[in-house]
C-alpha positions as CSV (number, residue, x, y, z in Angstrom):
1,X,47.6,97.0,129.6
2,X,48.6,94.1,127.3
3,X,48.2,95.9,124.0
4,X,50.7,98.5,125.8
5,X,53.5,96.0,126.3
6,X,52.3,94.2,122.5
7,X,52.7,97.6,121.0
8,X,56.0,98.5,123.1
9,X,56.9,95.0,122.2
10,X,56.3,95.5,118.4
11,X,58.5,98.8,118.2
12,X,61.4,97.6,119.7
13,X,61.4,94.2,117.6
14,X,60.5,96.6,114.7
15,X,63.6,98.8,115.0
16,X,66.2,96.1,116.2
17,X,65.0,94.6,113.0
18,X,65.3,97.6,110.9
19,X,68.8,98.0,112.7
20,X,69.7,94.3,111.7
21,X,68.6,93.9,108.4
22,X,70.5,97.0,106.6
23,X,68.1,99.7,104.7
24,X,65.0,98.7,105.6
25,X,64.0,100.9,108.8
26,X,60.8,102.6,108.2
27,X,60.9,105.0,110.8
28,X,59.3,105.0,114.0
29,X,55.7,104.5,113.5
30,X,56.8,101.8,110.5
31,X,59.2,100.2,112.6
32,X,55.8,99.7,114.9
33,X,53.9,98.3,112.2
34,X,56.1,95.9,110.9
35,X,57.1,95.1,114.8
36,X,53.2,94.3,115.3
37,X,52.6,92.4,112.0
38,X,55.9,91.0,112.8
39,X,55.1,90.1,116.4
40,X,51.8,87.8,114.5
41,X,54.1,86.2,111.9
42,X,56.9,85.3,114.6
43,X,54.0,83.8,116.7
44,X,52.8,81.6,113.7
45,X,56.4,80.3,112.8
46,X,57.0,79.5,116.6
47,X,53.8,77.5,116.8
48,X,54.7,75.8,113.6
49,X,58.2,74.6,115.1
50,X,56.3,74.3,118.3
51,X,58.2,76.4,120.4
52,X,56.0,79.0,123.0
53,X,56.7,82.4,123.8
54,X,55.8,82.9,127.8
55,X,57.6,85.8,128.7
56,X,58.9,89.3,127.5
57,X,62.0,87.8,126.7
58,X,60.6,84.9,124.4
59,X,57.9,87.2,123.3
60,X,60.7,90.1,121.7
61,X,62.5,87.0,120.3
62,X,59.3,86.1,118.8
63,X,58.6,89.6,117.5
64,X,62.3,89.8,116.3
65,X,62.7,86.7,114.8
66,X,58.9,87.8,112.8
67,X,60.2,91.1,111.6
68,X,63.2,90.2,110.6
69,X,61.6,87.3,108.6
70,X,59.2,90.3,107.0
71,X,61.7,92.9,106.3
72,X,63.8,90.2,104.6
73,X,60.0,89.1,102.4
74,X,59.6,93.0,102.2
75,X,63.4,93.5,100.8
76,X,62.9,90.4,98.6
77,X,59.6,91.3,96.9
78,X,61.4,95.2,96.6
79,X,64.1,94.2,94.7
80,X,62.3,92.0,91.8
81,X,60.4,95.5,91.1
């Protein structure tokens, strides 16, 4: 059951990302990959700053804040090519 919610989780970080950061949506099963991968990066920066993610809440912050930071590394290393 708890790769259910990661994966529900990871899709709905994934498209509020894509929704955020302007032309980068990837469609649904994208917008669950980069959700996902996105869910592992947030969880590394918010051990870094030290901050835990306990609940759903903090954990689709978590996610959010990861994708975000990915689609904006994924937009970055897009437009020097």
């Amino acid at each position: 059951m708890n790769l259910f919610w990661f994966l529900l989780i990871g899709l709905i970080a994934g498209f509020l990302a894509g929704a955020v950061v302007k032309g980068h949506g990837f469609g649904l099963v994208g917008n669950l990959i980069i959700g996902v991968i996105g869910a592992l990066l947030g969880g590394f920066i918010f051990s870094l700053v030290g901050i835990g993610a306990n609940n759903l809440l903090g954990s689709l912050i978590c996610a959010f804040v990861g994708a975000v930071v990915l689609l904006w590394l994924l937009g970055f290393v897009g437009r020097k090519r």
